[in-house]
MDAnalysis code that builds the backbone (N, CA, C; Angstrom):
import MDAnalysis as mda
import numpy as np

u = mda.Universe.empty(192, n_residues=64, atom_resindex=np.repeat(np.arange(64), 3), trajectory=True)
u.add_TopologyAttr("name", ["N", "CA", "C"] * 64)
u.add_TopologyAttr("resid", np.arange(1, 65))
u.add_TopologyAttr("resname", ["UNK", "UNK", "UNK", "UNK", "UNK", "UNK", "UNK", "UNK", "UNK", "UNK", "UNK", "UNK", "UNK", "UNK", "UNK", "UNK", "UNK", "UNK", "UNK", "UNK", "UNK", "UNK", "UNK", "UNK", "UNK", "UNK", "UNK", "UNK", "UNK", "UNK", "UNK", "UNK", "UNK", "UNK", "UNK", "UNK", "UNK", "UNK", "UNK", "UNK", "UNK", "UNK", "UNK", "UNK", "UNK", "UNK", "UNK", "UNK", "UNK", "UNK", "UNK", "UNK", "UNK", "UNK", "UNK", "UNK", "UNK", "UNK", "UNK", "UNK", "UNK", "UNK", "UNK", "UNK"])
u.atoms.positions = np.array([
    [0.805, -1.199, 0.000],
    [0.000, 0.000, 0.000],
    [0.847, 1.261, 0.000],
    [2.376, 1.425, 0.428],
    [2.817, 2.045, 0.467],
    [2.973, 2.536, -0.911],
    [3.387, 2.128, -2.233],
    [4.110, 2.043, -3.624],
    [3.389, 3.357, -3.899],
    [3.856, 4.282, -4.084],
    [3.511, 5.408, -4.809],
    [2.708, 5.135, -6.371],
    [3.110, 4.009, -6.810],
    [2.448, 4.062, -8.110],
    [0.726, 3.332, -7.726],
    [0.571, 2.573, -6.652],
    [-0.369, 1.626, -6.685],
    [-2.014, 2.585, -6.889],
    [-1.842, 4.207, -6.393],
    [-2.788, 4.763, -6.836],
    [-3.610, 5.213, -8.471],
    [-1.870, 5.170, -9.440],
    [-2.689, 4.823, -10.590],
    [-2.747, 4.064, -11.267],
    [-3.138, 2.624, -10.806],
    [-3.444, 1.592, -11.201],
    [-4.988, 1.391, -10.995],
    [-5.743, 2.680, -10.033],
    [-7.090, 2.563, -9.572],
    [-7.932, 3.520, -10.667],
    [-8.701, 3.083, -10.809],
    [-10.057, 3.848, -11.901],
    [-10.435, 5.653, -11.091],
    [-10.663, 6.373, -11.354],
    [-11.061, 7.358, -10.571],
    [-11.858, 7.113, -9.307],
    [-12.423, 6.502, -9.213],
    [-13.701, 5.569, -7.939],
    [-13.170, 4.670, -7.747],
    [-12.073, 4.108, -7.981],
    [-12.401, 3.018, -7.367],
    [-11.528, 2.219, -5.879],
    [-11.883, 0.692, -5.977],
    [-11.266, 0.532, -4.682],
    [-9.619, -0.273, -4.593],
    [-9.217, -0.552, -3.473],
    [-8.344, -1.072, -3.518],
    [-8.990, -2.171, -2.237],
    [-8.785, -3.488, -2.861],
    [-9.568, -4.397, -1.604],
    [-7.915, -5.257, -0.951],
    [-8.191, -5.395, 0.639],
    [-6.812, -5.642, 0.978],
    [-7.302, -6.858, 1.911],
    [-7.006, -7.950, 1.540],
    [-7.151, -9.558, 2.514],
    [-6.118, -9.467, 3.319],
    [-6.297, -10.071, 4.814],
    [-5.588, -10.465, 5.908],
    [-6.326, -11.512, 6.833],
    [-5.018, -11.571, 7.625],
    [-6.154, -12.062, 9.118],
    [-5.837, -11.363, 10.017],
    [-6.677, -11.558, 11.259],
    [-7.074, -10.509, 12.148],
    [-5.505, -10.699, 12.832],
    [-4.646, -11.352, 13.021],
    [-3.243, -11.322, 13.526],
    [-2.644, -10.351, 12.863],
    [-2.816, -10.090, 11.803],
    [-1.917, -9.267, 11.300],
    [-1.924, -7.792, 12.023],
    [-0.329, -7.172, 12.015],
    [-0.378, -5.847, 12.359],
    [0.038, -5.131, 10.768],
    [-0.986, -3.897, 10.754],
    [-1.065, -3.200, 9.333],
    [-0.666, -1.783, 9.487],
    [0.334, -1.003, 8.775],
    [0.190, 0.348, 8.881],
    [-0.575, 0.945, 7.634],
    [-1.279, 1.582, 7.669],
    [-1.857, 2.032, 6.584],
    [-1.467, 3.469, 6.175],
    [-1.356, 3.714, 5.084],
    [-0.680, 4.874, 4.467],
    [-1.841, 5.924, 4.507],
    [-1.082, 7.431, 4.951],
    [-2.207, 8.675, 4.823],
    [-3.065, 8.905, 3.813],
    [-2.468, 8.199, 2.683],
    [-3.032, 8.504, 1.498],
    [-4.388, 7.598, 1.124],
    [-4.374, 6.653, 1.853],
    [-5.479, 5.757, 1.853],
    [-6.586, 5.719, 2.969],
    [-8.003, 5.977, 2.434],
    [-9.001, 6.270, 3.708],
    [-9.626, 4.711, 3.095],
    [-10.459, 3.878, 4.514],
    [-11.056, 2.491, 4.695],
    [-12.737, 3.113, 4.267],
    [-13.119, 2.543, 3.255],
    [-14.329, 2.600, 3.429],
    [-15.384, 1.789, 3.556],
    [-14.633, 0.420, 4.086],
    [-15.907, -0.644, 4.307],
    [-14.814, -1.944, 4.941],
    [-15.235, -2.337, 6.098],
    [-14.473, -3.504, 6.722],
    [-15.589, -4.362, 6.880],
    [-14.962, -5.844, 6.099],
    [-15.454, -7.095, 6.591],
    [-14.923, -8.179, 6.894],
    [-15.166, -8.813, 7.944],
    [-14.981, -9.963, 8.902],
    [-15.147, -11.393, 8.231],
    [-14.810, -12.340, 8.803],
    [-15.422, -13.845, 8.405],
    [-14.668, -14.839, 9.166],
    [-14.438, -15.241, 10.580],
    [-13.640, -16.459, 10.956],
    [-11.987, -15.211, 11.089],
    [-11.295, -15.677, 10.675],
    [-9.755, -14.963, 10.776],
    [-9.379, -14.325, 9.721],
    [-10.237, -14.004, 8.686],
    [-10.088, -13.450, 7.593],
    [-11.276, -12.025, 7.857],
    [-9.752, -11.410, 7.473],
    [-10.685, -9.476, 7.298],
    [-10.228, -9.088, 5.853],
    [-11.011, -8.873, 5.299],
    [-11.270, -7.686, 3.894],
    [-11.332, -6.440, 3.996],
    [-10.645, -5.819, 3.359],
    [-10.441, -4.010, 3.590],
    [-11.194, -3.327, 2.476],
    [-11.828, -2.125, 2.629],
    [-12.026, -1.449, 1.399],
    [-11.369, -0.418, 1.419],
    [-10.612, 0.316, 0.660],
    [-10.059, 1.628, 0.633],
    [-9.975, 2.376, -0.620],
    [-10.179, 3.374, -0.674],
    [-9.719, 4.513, -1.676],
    [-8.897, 5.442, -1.136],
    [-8.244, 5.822, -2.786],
    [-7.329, 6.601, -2.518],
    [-7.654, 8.432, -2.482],
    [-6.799, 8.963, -1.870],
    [-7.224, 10.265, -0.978],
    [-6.091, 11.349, -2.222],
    [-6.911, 11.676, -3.366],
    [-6.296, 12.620, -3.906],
    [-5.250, 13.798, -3.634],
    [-3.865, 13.825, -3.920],
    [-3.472, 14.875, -2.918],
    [-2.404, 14.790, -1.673],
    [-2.950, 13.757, -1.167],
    [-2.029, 13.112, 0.217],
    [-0.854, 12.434, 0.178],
    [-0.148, 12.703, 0.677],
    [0.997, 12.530, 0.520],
    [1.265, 10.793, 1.035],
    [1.572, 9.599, 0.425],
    [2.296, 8.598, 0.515],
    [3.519, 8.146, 1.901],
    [2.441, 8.214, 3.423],
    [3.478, 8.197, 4.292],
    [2.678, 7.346, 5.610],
    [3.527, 6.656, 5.848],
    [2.830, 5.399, 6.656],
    [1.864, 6.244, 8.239],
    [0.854, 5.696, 8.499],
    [0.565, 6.304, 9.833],
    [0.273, 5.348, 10.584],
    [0.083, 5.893, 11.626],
    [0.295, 4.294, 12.979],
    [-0.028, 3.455, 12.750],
    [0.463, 2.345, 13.250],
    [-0.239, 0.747, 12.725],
    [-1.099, 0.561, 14.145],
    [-1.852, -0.378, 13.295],
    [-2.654, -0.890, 14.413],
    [-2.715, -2.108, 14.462],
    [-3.108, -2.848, 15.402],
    [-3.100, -4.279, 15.587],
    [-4.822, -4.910, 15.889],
    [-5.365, -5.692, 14.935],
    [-6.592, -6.132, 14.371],
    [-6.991, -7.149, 15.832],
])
């Protein structure tokens, strides 16, 4: 999520979907806002778009 290029690889709308499990610790980049989290057993799905503008820089991680 960090890669500076991975934002234009996205459609104007669209998303970037990110699989894990809930063990994982994730930092997520400023440039990326979550707009839909889903669950299932140990598996989490991310939704995110990208934040026109923002600068490409990790912000706190959190632990799921």
């Amino acid at each position: 999520m960090d890669d500076v290029n991975l934002p234009r690889l996205l459609a104007p709308d669209g998303l970037f979907v990110l699989g894990h499990t809930k063990r994982d610790t994730l930092s997520i980049p400023e440039n990326w806002r979550e707009k839909k989290l889903l669950k299932h057993g140990d598996t989490v799905m991310r939704f995110f778009a990208n934040v026109p503008g923002a600068e490409c820089q990790v912000a706190v991680g959190e632990r799921l």
